[in-house]
C-alpha positions in Angstrom: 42.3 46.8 60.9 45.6 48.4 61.7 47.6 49.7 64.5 50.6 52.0 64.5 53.1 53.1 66.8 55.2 51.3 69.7 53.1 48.6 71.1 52.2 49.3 74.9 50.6 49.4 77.6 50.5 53.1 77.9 49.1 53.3 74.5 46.3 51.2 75.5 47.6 47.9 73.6 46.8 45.7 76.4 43.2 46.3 76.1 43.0 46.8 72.1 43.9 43.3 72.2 41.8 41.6 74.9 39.0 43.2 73.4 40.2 42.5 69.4 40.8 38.6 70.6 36.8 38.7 71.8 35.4 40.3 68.8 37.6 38.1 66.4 35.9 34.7 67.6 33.6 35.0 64.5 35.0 33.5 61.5 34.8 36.8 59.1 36.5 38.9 61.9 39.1 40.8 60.2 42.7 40.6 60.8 44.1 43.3 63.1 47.5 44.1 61.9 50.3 45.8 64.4 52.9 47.6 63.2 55.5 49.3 65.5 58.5 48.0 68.2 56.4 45.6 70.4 57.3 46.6 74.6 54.6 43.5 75.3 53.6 40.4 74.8 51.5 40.1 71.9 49.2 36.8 72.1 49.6 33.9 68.9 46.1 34.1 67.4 45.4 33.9 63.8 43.5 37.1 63.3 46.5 39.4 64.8 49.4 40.2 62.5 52.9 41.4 64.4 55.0 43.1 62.2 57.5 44.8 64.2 59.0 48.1 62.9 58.1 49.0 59.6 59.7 51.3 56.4 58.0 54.3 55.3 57.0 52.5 52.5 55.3 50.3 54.4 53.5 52.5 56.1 52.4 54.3 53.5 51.3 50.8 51.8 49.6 49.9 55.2 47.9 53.2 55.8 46.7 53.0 51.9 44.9 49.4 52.5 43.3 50.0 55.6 39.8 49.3 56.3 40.1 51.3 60.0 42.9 52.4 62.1 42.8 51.7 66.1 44.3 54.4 68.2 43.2 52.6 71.8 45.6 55.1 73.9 44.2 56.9 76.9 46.9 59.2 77.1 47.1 61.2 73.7 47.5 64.7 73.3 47.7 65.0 69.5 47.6 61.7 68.1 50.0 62.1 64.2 49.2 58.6 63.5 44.8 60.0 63.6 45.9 62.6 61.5 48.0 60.2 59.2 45.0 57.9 58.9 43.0 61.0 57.7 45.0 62.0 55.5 44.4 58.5 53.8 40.6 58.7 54.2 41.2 56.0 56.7 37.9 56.1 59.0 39.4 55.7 63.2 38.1 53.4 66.2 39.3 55.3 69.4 39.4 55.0 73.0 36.5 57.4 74.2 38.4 57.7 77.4 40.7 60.2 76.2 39.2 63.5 75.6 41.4 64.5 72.9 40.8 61.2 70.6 37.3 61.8 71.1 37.2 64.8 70.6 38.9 65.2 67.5 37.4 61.9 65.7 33.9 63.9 67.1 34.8 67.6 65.2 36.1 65.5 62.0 33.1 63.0 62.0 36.0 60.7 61.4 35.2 58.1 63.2 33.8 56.5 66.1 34.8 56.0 70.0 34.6 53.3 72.0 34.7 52.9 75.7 34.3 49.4 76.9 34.2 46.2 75.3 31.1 46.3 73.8 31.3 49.2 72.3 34.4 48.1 70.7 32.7 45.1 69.5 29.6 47.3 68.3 31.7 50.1 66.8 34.0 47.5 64.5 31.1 45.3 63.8 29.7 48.7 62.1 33.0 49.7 60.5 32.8 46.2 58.8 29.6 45.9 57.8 28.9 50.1 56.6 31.5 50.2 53.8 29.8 53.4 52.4 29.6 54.9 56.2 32.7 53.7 57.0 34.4 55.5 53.9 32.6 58.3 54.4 34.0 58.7 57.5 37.3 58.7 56.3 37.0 61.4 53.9 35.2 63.6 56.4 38.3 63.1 58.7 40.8 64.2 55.6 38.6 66.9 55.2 39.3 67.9 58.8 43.3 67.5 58.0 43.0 69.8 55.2 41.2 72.1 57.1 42.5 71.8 60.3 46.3 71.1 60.1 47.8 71.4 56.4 50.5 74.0 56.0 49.2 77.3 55.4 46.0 77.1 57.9 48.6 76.6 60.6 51.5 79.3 59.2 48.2 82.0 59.2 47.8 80.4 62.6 51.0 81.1 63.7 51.4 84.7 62.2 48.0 85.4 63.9 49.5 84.5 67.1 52.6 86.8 66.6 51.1 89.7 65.6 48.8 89.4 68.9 51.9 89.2 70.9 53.9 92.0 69.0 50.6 94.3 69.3 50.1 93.1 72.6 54.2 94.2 73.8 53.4 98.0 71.9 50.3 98.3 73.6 51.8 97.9 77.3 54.0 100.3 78.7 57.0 98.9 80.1 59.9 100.9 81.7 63.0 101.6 79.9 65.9 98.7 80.7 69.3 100.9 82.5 71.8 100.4 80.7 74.9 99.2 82.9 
């Protein structure tokens, strides 16, 4: 299992890993690794990995082995490191409590929420135990990158949006500006 990003409060760390620390009492519980700048105290257990900042490279090697990535924020607006995951077929566990998250891992079909400790326990227990499911989760949600958010569907976007507002400006009359 893998986080990335700064490790937080405000990106819901504190409760990725009281409830990680509960599911991993069983003895085939994964290991949960964390990479990013830790701003907490992350508890000694033998199923989490710390490993502080991180290369590119090692992202990329991370994101490339992962079984699921955990994006437990409350607080996301766009979430990259979803979108990162996707793009590696990665299937996502994330908080339900935030709209967005759910949302978005709801319109890819990348995924699956969770809102309470149970649910986090259910949700990972399934991600472990579906490997087909799972996986096929992860290539709906790069499906949803490359439809979604890869460079020209977002250009055409953004011309779109021009256009509107350039027709919109030489539709509306607007007195003349005097001239000093």
């Amino acid at each position: 299992m893998l986080y990335l990003g700064r490790v937080d409060r405000n990106k819901g760390c504190d409760t990725l890993l009281e409830y990680f620390q509960a599911f991993a009492k069983a003895d085939d519980a994964p290991t949960l690794v964390l990479a990013g700048p830790a701003k907490m105290q992350i508890p000694s257990h033998p199923k989490i990995s710390a490993l502080g900042y991180v290369s590119g490279e090692m992202r990329e090697a991370l994101l490339a082995n992962a079984r699921a990535l955990i994006v437990p924020s409350p607080y996301e607006s766009l979430s990259i490191v979803l979108l990162e995951g996707w793009n590696h077929a990665v299937p996502a566990l994330v908080n339900g409590r935030c709209k967005v998250l759910a949302g978005q891992v709801r319109r890819a079909n990348g995924g699956l929420a969770f809102r309470s400790a149970a649910e986090f326990e259910e949700a990972l227990g399934y991600l472990m135990t579906h490997p087909v499911e799972s996986a096929t989760m992860g290539v709906q949600g790069r499906r949803y990158v490359d439809r979604e958010y890869r460079w020209p569907t977002v250009l055409s976007r953004v011309e779109d949006l021009l256009a509107q507002v350039i027709a919109g400006r030489r539709g509306r009359s607007t007195p003349p500006v005097e001239q000093p």
